[in-house]
C-alpha positions as CSV (number, residue, x, y, z in Angstrom):
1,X,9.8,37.1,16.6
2,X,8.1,34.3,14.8
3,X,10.4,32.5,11.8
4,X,8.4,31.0,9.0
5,X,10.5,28.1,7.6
6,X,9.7,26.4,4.5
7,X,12.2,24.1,2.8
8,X,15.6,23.8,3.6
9,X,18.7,25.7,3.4
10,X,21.8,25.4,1.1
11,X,23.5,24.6,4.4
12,X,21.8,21.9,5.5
13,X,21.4,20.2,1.9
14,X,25.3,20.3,1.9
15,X,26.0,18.6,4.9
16,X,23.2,16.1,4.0
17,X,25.0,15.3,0.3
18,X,28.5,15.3,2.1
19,X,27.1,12.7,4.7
20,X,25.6,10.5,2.0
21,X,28.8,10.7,-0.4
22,X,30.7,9.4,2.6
23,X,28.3,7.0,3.5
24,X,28.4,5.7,-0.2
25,X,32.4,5.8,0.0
26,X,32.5,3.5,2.9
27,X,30.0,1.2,2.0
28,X,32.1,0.7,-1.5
29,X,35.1,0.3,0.0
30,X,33.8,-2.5,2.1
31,X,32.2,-3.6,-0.9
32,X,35.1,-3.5,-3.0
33,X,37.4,-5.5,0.3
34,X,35.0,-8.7,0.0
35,X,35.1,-9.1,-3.7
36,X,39.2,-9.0,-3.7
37,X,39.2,-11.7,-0.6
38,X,36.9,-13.7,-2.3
39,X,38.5,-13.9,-5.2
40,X,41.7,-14.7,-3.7
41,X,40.1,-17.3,-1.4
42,X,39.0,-18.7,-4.8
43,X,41.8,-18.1,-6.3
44,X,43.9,-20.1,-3.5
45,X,41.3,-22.7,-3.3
46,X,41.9,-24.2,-7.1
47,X,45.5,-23.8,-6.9
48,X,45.6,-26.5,-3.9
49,X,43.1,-28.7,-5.8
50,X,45.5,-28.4,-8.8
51,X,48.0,-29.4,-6.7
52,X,46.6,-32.3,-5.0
53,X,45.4,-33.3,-8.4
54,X,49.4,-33.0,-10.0
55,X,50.7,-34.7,-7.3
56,X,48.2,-37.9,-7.8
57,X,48.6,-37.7,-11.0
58,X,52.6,-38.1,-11.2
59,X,51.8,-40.7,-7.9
60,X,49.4,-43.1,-10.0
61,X,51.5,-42.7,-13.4
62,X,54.7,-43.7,-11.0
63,X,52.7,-46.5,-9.4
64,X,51.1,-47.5,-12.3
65,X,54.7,-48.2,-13.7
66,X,55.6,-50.0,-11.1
67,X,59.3,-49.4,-10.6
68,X,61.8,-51.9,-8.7
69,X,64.8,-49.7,-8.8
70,X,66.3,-46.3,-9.6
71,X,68.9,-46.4,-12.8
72,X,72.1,-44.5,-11.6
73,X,72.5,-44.0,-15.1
74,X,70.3,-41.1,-15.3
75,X,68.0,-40.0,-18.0
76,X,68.8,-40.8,-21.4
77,X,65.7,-39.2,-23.3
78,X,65.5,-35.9,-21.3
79,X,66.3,-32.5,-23.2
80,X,69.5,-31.3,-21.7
81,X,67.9,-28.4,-20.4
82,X,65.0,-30.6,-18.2
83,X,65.9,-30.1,-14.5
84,X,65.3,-32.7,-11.5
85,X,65.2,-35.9,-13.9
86,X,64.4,-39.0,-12.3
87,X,64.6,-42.7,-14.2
88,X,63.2,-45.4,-12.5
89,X,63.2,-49.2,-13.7
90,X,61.4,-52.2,-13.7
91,X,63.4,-55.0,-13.9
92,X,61.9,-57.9,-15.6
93,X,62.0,-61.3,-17.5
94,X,61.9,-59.5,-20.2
95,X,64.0,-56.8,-20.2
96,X,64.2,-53.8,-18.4
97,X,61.7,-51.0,-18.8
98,X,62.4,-47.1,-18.3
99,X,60.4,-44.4,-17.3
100,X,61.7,-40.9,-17.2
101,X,60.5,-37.8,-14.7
102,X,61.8,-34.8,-15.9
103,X,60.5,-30.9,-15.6
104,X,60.8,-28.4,-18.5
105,X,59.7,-24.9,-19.0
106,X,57.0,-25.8,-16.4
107,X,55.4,-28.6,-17.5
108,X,56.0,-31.8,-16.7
109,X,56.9,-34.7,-18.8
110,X,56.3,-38.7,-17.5
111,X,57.3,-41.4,-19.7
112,X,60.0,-42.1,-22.6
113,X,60.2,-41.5,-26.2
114,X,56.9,-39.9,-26.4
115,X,56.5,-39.0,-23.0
116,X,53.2,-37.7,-21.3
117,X,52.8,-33.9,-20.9
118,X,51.0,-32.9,-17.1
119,X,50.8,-29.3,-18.5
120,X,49.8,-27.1,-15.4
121,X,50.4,-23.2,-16.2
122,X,50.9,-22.6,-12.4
123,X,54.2,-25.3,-12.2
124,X,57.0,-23.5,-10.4
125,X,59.2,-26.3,-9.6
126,X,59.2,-30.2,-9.4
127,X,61.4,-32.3,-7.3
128,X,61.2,-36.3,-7.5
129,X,64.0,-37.3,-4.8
130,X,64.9,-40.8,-4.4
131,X,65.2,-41.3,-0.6
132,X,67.3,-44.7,0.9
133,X,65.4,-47.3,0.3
134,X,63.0,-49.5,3.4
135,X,63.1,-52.9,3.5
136,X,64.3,-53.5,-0.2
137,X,61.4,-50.7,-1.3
138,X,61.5,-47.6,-3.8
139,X,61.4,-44.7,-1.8
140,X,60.8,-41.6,-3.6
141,X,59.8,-38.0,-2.7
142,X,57.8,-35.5,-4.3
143,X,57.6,-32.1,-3.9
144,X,55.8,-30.1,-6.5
145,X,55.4,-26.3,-5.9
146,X,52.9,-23.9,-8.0
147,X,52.4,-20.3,-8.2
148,X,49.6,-18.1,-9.4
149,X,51.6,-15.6,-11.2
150,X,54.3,-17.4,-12.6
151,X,55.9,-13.6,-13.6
152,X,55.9,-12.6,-10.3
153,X,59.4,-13.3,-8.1
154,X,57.8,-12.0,-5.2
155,X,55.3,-14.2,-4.7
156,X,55.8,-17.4,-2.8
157,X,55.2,-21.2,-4.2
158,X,52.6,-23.1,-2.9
159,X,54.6,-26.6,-1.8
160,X,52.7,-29.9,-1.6
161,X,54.8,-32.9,-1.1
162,X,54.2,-36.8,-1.0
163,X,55.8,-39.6,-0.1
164,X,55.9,-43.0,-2.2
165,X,57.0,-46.4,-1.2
166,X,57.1,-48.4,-4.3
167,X,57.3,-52.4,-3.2
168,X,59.9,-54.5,-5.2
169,X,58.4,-57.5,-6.7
């Protein structure tokens, strides 16, 4: 018996759409996988050049200051609520001169009375930890940590850390 086939069957066109409908899942899922790491590899990538940047920042408004000493007084012009304050002297003909490090509600502050504001929406936490000092040097530490989400708890800081040795002159 001789079959005469023209076209194809109902059969064979489902199988044919089921194939392509998980060919087209599959290729969007891999799809959908490179656009999410990329945009956390992005994501990742200007956080650690915001911190880098933060951490030169605080380093050249420190060493721009030029401090000689650490006052065991603490910080006079810090809000009571500022964490991990830090005032370092220059001691000089002059007079002494003060500049205050202080962190509140994640940002930054560098200076006294009107102090300057490194505002960086990622801050988690800023440390500034004077360290004993080498050979009659300032030695401070700096630890600054970021986050992306700032909401989340679960999500680890990003640390970058330095360390300054500020000569006496």
């Amino acid at each position: 018996m001789k079959v005469n086939r023209k076209g194809v069957t109902l059969i064979e066109l489902i199988g044919a759409l089921v194939l392509l409908g998980i060919l087209v899942g599959l290729i969007t899922t891999t799809i959908a996988i490179f656009i999410r790491s990329t945009n956390e590899s992005v994501t990742e990538s200007q956080i650690q050049t915001e911190g880098l940047l933060l951490v030169r920042t605080i380093e050249n408004r420190i060493s721009a200051f030029g401090p000689n000493g650490i006052d065991p007084g603490g910080c006079n012009d810090a809000p009571e609520q500022a964490t991990n304050c830090l005032r370092l002297q220059r001691l000089t003909v002059d007079g002494d001169t003060f500049l205050e490090v202080y962190f509140l509600n994640n940002q930054l502050f560098v200076g006294v009375g009107n102090p300057v504001v490194v505002n960086n929406l990622g801050i988690h936490a800023v440390e500034i930890i004077p360290e004993p000092p080498i050979n009659n040097n300032v030695v401070l530490r700096l630890n600054v940590q970021l986050k992306i989400n700032l909401n989340d708890p679960d999500e680890l800081p990003i640390t970058f850390r330095s360390s300054n040795i500020f000569r006496v002159e």
